[in-house]
C-alpha positions as CSV (number, residue, x, y, z in Angstrom):
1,X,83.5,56.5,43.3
2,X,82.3,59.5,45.3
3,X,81.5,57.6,48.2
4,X,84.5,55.7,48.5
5,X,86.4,59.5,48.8
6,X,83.8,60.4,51.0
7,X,84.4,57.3,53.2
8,X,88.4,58.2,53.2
9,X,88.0,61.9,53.9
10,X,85.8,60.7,57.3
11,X,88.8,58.9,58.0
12,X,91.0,62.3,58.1
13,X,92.2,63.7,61.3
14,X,91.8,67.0,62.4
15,X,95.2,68.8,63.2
16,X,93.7,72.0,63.7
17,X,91.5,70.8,66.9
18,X,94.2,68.6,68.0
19,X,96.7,71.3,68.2
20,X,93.9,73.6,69.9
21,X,93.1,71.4,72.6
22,X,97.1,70.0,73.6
23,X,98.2,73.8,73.7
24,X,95.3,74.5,76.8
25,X,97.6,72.7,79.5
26,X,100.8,74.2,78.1
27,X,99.2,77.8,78.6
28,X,97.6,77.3,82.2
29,X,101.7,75.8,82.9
30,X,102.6,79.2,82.2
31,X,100.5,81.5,83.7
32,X,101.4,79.1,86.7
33,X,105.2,79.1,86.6
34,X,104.5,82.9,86.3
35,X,102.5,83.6,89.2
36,X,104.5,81.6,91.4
37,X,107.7,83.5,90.5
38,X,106.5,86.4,91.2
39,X,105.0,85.6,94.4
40,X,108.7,83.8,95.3
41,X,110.1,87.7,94.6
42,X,107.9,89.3,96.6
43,X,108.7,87.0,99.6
44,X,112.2,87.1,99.1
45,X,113.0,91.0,97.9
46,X,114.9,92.9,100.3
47,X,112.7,94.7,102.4
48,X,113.4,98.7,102.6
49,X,113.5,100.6,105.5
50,X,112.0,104.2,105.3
51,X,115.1,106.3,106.8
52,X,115.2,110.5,107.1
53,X,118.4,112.3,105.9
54,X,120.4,115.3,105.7
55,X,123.4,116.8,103.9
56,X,126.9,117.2,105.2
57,X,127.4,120.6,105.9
58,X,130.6,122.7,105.2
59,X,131.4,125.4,107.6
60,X,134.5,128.0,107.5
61,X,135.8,129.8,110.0
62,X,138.1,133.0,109.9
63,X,139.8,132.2,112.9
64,X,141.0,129.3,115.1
65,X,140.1,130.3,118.9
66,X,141.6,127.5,121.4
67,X,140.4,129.0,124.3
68,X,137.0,127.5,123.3
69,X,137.3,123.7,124.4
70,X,137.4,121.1,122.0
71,X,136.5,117.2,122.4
72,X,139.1,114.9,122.2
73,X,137.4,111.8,123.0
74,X,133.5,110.3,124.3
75,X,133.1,107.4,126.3
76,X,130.1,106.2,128.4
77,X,129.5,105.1,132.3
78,X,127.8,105.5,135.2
79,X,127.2,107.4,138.4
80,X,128.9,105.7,141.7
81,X,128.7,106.7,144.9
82,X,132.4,107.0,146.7
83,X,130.8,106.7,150.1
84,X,128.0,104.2,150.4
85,X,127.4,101.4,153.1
86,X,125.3,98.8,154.5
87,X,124.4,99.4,157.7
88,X,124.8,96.0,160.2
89,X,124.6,95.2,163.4
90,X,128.1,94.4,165.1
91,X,125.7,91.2,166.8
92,X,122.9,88.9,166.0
93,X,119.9,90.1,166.8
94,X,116.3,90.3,166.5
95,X,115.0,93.9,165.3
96,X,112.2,95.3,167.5
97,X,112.4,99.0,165.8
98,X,113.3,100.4,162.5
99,X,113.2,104.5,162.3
100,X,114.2,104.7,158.6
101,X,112.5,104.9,155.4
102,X,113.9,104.9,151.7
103,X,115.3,108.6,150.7
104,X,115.3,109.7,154.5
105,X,118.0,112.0,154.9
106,X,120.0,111.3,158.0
107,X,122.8,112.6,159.7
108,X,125.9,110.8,161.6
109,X,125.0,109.1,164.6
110,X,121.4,109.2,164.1
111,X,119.7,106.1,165.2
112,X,118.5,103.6,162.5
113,X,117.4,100.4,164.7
114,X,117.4,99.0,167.5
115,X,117.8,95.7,168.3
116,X,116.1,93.2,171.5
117,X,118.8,93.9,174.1
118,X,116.7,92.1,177.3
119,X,119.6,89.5,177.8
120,X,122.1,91.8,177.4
121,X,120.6,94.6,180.3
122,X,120.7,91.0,182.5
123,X,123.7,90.4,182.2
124,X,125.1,94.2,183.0
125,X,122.7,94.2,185.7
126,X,125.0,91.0,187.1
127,X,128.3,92.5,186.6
128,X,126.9,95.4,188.5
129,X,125.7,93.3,191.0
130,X,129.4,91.9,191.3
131,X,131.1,95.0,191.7
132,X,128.9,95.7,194.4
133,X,129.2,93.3,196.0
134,X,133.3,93.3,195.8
135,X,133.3,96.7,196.4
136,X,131.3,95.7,200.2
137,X,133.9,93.2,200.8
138,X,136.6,95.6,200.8
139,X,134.7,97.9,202.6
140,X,134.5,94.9,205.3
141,X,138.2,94.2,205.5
142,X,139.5,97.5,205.9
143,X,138.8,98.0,209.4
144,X,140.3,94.8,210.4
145,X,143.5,95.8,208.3
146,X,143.3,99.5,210.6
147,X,143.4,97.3,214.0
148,X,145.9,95.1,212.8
149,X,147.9,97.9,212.1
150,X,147.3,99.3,215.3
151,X,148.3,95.8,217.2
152,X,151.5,95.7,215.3
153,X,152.6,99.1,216.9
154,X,151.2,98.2,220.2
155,X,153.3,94.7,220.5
156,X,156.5,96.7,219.2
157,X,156.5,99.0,221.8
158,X,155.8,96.3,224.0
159,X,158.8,94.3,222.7
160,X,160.8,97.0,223.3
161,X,160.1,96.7,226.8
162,X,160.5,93.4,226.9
163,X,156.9,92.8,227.5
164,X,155.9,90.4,224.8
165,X,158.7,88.2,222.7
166,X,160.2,88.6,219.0
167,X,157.3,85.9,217.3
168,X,154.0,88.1,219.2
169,X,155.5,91.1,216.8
170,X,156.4,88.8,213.7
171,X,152.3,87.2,214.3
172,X,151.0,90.6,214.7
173,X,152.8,91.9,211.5
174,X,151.7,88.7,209.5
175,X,148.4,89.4,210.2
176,X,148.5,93.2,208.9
177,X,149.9,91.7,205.5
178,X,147.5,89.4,205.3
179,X,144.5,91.8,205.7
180,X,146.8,94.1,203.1
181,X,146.9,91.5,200.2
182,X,143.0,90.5,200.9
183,X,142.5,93.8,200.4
184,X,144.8,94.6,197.3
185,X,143.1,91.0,196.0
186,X,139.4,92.6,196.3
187,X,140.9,96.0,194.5
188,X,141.6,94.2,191.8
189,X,138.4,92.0,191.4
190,X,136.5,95.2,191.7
191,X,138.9,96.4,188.5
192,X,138.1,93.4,187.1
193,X,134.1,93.8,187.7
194,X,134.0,97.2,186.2
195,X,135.5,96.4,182.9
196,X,132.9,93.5,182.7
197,X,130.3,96.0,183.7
198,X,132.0,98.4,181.0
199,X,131.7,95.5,178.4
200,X,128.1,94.8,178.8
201,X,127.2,98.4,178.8
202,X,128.8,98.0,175.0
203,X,127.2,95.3,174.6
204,X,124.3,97.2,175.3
205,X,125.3,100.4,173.0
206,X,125.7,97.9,169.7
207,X,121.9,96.7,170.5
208,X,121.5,100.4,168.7
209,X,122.3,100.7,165.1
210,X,123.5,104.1,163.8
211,X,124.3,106.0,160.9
212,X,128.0,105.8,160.5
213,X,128.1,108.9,158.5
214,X,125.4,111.8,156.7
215,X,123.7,110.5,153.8
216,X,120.2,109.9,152.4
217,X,118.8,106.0,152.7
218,X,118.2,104.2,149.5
219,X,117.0,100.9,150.4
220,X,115.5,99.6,154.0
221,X,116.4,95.4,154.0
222,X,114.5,94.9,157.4
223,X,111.9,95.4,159.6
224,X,110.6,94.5,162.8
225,X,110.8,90.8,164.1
226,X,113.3,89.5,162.2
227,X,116.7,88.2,162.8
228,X,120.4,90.2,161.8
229,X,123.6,89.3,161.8
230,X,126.3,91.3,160.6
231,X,127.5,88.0,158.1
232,X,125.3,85.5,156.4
233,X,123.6,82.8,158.8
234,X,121.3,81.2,156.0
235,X,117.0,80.9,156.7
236,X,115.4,84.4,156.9
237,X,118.5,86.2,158.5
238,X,119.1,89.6,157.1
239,X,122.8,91.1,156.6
240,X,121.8,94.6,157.0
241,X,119.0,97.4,158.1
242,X,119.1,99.1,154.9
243,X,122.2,101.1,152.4
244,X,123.0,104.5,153.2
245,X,125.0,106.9,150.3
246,X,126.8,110.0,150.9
247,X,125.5,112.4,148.1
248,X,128.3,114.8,147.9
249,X,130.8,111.5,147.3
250,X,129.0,111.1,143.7
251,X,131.5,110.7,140.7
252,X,131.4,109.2,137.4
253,X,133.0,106.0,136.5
254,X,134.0,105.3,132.7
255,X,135.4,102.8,131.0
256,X,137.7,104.1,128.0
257,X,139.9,101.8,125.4
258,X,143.3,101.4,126.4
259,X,144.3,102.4,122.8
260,X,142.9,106.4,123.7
261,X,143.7,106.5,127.0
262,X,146.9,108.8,126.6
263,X,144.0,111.8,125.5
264,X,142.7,111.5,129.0
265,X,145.0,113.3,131.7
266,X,144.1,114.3,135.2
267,X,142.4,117.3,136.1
268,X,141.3,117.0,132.6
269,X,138.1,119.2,132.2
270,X,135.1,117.3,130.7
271,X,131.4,117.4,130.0
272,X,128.9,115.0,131.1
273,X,125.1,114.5,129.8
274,X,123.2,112.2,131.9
275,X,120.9,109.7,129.9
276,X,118.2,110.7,131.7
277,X,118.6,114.5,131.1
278,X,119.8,114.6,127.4
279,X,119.9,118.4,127.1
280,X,122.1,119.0,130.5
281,X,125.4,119.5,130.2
282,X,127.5,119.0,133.3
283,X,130.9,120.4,134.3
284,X,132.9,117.7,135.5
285,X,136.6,117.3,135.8
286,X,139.3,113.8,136.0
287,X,140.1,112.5,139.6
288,X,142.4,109.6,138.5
289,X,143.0,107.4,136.2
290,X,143.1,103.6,137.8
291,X,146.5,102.5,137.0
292,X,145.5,98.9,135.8
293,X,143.9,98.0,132.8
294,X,141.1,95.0,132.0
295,X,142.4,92.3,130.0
296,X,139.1,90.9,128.4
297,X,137.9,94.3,127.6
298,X,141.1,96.0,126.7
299,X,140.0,99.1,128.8
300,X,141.3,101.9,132.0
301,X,138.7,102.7,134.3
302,X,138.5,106.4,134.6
303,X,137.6,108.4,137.8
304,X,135.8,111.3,137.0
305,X,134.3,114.0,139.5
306,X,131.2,116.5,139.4
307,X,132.7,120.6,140.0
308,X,129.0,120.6,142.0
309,X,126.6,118.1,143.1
310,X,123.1,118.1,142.0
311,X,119.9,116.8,143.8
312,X,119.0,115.5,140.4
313,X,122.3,113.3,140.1
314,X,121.3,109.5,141.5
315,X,123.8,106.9,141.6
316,X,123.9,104.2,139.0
317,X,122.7,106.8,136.5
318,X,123.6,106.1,133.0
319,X,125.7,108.7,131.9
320,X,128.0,109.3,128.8
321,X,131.3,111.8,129.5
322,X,133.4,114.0,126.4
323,X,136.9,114.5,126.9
324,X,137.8,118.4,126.8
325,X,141.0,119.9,125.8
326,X,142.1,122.4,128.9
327,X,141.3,126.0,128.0
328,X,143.9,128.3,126.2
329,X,144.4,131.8,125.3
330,X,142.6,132.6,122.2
331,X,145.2,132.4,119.0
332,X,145.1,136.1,116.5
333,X,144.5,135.1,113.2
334,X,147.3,133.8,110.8
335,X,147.6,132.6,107.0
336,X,148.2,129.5,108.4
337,X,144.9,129.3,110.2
338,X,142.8,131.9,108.5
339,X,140.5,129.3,107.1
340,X,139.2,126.4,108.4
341,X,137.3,123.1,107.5
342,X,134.8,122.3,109.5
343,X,132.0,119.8,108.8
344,X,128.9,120.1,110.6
345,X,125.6,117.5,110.6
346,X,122.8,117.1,113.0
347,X,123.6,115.6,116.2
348,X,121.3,113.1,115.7
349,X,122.6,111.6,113.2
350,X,125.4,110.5,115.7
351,X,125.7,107.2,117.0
352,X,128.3,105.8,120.0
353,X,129.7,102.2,119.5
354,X,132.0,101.9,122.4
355,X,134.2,104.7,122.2
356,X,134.1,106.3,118.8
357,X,131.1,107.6,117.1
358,X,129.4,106.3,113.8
359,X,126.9,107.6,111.1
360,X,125.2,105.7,107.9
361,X,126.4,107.3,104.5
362,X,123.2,107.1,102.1
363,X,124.5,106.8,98.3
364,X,122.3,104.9,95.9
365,X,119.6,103.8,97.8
366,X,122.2,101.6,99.9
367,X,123.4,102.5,103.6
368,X,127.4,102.8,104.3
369,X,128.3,102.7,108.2
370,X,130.8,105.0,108.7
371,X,133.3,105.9,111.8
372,X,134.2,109.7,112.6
373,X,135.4,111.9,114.8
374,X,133.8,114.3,116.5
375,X,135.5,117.7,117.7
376,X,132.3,119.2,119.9
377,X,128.5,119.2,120.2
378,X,126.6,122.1,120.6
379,X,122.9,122.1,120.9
380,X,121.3,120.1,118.0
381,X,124.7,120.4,115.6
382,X,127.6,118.1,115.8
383,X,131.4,119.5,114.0
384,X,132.8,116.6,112.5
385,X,136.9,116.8,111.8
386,X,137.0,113.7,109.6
387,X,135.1,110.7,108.4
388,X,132.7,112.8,105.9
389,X,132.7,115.0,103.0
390,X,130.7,117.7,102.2
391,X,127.7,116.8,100.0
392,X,127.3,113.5,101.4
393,X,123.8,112.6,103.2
394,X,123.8,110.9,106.2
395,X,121.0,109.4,108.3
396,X,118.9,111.3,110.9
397,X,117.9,109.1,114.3
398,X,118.8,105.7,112.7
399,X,116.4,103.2,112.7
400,X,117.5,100.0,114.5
401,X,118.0,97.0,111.8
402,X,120.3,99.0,109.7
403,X,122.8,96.4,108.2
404,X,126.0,97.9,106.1
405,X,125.2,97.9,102.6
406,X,121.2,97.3,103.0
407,X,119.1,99.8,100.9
408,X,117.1,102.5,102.6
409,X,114.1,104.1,100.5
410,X,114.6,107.8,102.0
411,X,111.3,109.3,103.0
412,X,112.2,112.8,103.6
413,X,115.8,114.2,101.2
């Protein structure tokens, strides 16, 4: 009997090693599905960018001066040069001497080129030639016209005398005319010869090429050997010896929305910082405003003119312009301005889109782009009239990347 229960125990299974050995897979599934998550969130978590900041600042002040000029609006441009030129040749020619280099200074008149003029001195040394040679002619006929002069009077005191008839007088007297229009015909040929001789002697003149006015040389387009015409003629042709630019004609050309453009007046005074020199403020006034306005861009052009030039000043220079209010006479202090709100940040927390000016708002981690306007800049502080409240922290030199709304991890409060 005991070894009939033994034989049905043997034929028991084991749960307990069944169970152990199917949960192994389920486990390593797991640990899996777990590792690849996470690996899936760090590939796809939003990456931070490590940003520097400062808090808005509130300043008051116990009186409003308006003699002290205030900013009404910034826009960006660049230098141009009012007087600047190409210098060409009136003719085609080929260029046997160039006397400039680039930033020569020269002065009006000075000679630039000069261009092969052999065929031309030929052909002057012909009409010369010509008007010598008329000029002999007549030389030859006037004696003969004296005599026949003289033979006229002789046969009409003859005639008088009955001598010699009515038709010896009329032949004599044809003759005179005759030697008078020859004469009067090589007058005018010799007229004629001079202004040809006067034409190739221009001819001559324009086989020099001169500075048309005072200026300093920015680029030379040719040298020695080659061909110039003062239009396009295809191959290896050049248009030009090289571009002169008046210095002193140096203004500043903008580009301001049409929607600002009644803050901008002429004779308006203004500030200018070149990109180049970031820290040089330049006194600059309005010339004009260009009465016509770009359609795709919805903006003015706006003329705008340096109170002194600067060697340091080079045209095409980027350079960005603020708007001034025109000085007053400084206001005593009232109730009604005896405080004032100002807001002040550092300037470089400033950014230009077009013209208005921008800064990033930090609040909870996330960045908040954010327009303003700016009343003046003065050395590393800007005064901000609205946009901002105090307490809020803005962004110092933003990074680029910054997306409105993306979070910031802020390396320095």
């Amino acid at each position: 009997m005991s070894s009939d229960r033994t034989a049905l125990e043997s034929l028991k299974i084991d749960r307990s090693q069944a169970v152990r050995k199917s949960g192994i897979p389920w486990l390593a599934m797991v640990v899996f599905m777990s590792i690849a998550g996470a690996a899936l969130w760090w590939w796809q978590r939003e990456p931070l960018q490590a940003v520097r900041t400062a808090r808005v600042r509130e300043a008051m002040a116990g009186a409003v001066n308006s003699s002290a000029p205030q900013t009404l609006l910034n826009a960006s441009g660049y230098v141009t040069a009012r007087r600047a030129a190409t210098v060409s040749s009136k003719v085609m020619g080929k260029v046997i001497e160039v006397l400039i280099e680039e930033g020569m200074t020269v002065e009006s008149g000075q000679i630039l080129a000069r261009l092969d003029d052999s065929n031309v001195q030929a052909g002057l040394r012909l009409a010369e030639a010509r008007v010598e040679s008329a000029r002999k002619m007549k030389d030859e006929l006037e004696p003969s016209l004296a005599f026949a002069k003289k033979e006229l009077i002789r046969f009409t005191e003859l005639r008088e005398g009955r001598a010699v008839s009515q038709s010896d007088v009329a032949r004599a007297e044809s003759v005179m005319r005759e030697f008078e229009a020859r004469i009067e015909r090589l007058a005018a040929d010799i007229a004629v010869a001079e202004r040809q001789v006067d034409d190739w002697k221009q001819q001559v003149a324009d086989m020099v090429i001169r500075a048309p006015f005072a200026g300093v040389v920015t680029t030379k387009n040719a040298q020695p050997g080659e061909l110039i015409s003062p239009m396009s003629a295809g191959g290896f042709t050049r248009t030009g010896i090289g571009t002169i630019v008046d210095m002193n004609s140096l203004e500043i050309e903008v580009d301001v929305n049409e929607g600002y453009i009644n803050r901008v007046k002429p004779d308006q005074p203004a500030e200018a910082t070149l990109d180049a020199y970031a820290d040089w403020r330049i006194p600059c006034k309005v010339i004009a405003i260009i009465p016509t306005a770009d359609r795709q861009k919805a903006t003015v052009k706006v003329r705008i003119g340096f109170e002194k030039p600067d060697p340091r000043i080079f045209p095409d220079m980027g350079v960005k312009v603020a708007f001034h209010t025109a000085p007053q006479t400084e206001i005593k202090p009232s109730p009604a301005n005896a405080a004032v709100r100002s807001l002040l940040i550092p300037a470089s927390a400033v950014q230009t889109n077009g013209d208005r000016s921008i800064v990033w708002v930090v609040r909870d981690n996330r960045v908040e782009r954010r327009a303003i306007t700016v009343s003046r800049t003065a050395q590393d502080e800007t005064t901000v009239t609205s946009g901002l409240n105090a307490g809020e922290v803005v962004v110092l030199q933003p990074p680029p990347g910054l997306t409105d709304g993306g979070k910031v991890k802020i390396s320095q409060p």
